[in-house]
N, C-alpha and C positions, 0 to 999 in steps of 0.2 A: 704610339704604342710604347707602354714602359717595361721590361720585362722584370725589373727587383720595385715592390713596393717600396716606399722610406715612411715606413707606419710608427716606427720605434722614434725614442729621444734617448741620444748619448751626449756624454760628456768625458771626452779625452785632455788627460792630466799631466805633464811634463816635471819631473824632478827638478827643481835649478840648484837648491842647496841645504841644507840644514841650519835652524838656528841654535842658541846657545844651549839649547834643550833638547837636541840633537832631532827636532822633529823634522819632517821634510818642509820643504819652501817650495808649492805647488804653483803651476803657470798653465794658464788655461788655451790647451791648443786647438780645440775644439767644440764650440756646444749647437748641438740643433738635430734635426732629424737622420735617420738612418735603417738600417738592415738589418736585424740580429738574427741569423741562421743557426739552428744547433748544430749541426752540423756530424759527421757518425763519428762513429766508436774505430778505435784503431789500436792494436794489439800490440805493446810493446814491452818486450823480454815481460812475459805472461801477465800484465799488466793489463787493463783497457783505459785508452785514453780516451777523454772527448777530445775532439776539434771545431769547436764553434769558431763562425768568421761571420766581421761584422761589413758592412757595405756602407761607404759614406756616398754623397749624392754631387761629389765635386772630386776633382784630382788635383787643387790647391793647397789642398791639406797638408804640410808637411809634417807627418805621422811617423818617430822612427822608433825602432823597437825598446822594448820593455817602458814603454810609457804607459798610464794606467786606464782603465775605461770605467766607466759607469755607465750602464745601459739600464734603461726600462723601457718593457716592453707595452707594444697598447695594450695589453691585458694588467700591467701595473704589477709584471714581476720586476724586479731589482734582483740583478746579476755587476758583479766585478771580475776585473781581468787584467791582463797584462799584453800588451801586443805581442807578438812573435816574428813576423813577419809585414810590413806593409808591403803594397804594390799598387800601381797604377795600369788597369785594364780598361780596355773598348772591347763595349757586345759588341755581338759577331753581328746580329740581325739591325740594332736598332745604329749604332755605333756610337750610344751613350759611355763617357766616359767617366770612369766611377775609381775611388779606391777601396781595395780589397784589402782587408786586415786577418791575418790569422792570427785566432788567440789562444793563450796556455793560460792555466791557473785560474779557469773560469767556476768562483763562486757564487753562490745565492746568500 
């Protein structure tokens, strides 16, 4: 019994440096299946944020914040973001252990 499907394909991006062109010098921390939840709307100083969180299918990942994501979904939207939070959680029923990503700054 799984309770999060991993239908989607990401790919998580790590900054290392800049070249002489000041572009970034990307490092690839993660690619392969996963979660992407919209996740709701949340009110701040009159604002509405989203809060999408992404679910990878492993707690090896080490994932730390504002690294970048590429996500497409099985439907073949393409969404970008930036981490916010990672964490390493167990469901409660199955005791599958997954990491959990909150993300900010999620585009199409």
């Amino acid at each position: 019994m799984r309770l999060i499907a991993f239908e989607d394909k990401c790919v998580i991006k790590r900054r290392l440096n800049t070249n002489e062109y000041d572009e970034p010098i990307m490092e690839s921390v993660y690619s392969g299946e996963c979660c992407y939840q919209e996740g709701g709307y949340s009110n701040v100083q009159r604002m509405f944020v989203r809060n999408p969180i992404l679910f990878l299918p492993d707690v090896s990942v080490l994932v730390n914040a504002n690294d970048d994501v590429e996500v497409t979904t099985k439907f073949g939207r393409k969404l970008k973001a930036i981490v916010a939070r990672p964490r390493e959680i167990e469901m409660p029923i199955t005791r599958q252990r997954v990491t959990r990503l909150e993300l900010k700054q999620a585009t199409e």
